[in-house]
Every structure is written in structure tokens, then in C-alpha cells.
N, C-alpha and C positions, 0 to 999 in steps of 0.2 A: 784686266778691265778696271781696275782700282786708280782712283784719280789718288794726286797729291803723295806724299813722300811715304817710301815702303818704309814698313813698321809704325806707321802713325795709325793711333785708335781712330777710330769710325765713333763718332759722339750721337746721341739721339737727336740732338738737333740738327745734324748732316743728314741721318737719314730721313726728319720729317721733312725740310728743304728740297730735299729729291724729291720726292714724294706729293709735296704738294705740287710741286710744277708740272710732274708726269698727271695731277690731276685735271690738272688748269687745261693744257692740253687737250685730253682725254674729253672733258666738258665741251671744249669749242667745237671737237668735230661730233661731240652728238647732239649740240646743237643746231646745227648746218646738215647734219641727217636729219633729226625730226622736223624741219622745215621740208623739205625734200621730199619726205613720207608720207607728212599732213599736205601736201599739195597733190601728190600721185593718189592719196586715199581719196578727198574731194572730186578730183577728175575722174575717179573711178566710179564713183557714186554719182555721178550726173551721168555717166556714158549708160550706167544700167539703168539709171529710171529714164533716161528717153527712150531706151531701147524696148523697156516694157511699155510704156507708153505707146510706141509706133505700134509694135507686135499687139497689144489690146485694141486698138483702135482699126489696124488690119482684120483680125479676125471678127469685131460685131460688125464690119462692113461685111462679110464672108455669111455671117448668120442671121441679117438681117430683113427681116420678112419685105416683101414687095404689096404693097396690097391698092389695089385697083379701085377707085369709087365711079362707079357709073349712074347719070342720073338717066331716069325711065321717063 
């Protein structure tokens, strides 16, 4: 797996060069996930508060007293 000519030293500046590019990399795709993420957590968070919302708003219809005014 060794690039460039057998028996050549491996220098530290080779391997921060790798290194860094395998970072660069690495950065792009978690930033194209956390765009991703942060959109599915937002849409997830609106699905529940409407859902709470409907579900509340069903049940004090469900517990809500009827009350009848008759004039004499």
C-alpha cells in the first residue's frame, strides 16, 4: 500500500499532507450531514408540536362542559 519508491523514508511532512487531506475530506461529508440532521430534527419538531396541539385541542373538545341558558 506504500506510494512512491521502496526503501524511501516516509518524512513527517508526508504524513501530515495525508493527513490533512483525509481531514478535508472527512469535514465536507459531516458537513452535508449536519445540514441533513439539523433539517430532519426541525421537521421532527414541528410534526410533534402540531400533533400535540391537534391531540389537546381534541380532547378539551371531548371534556368540555355544555351548558344550556334558558330565560323564564
Amino acid at each position: 500500500m506504500s506510494r512512491g519508491r521502496p526503501g524511501e523514508r516516509v518524512s513527517l511532512s508526508d504524513v501530515e499532507r495525508q493527513l490533512r487531506s483525509l481531514g478535508g475530506s472527512a469535514q465536507s461529508v459531516v458537513g452535508q450531514s449536519r445540514t441533513t440532521v439539523t433539517a430532519a430534527a426541525v421537521a421532527g419538531g414541528v410534526l410533534a408540536v402540531a400533533s400535540v396541539y391537534l391531540l389537546g385541542r381534541r380532547r378539551g373538545r371531548r371534556r368540555a362542559t355544555v351548558l344550556e341558558i334558558r330565560r323564564v
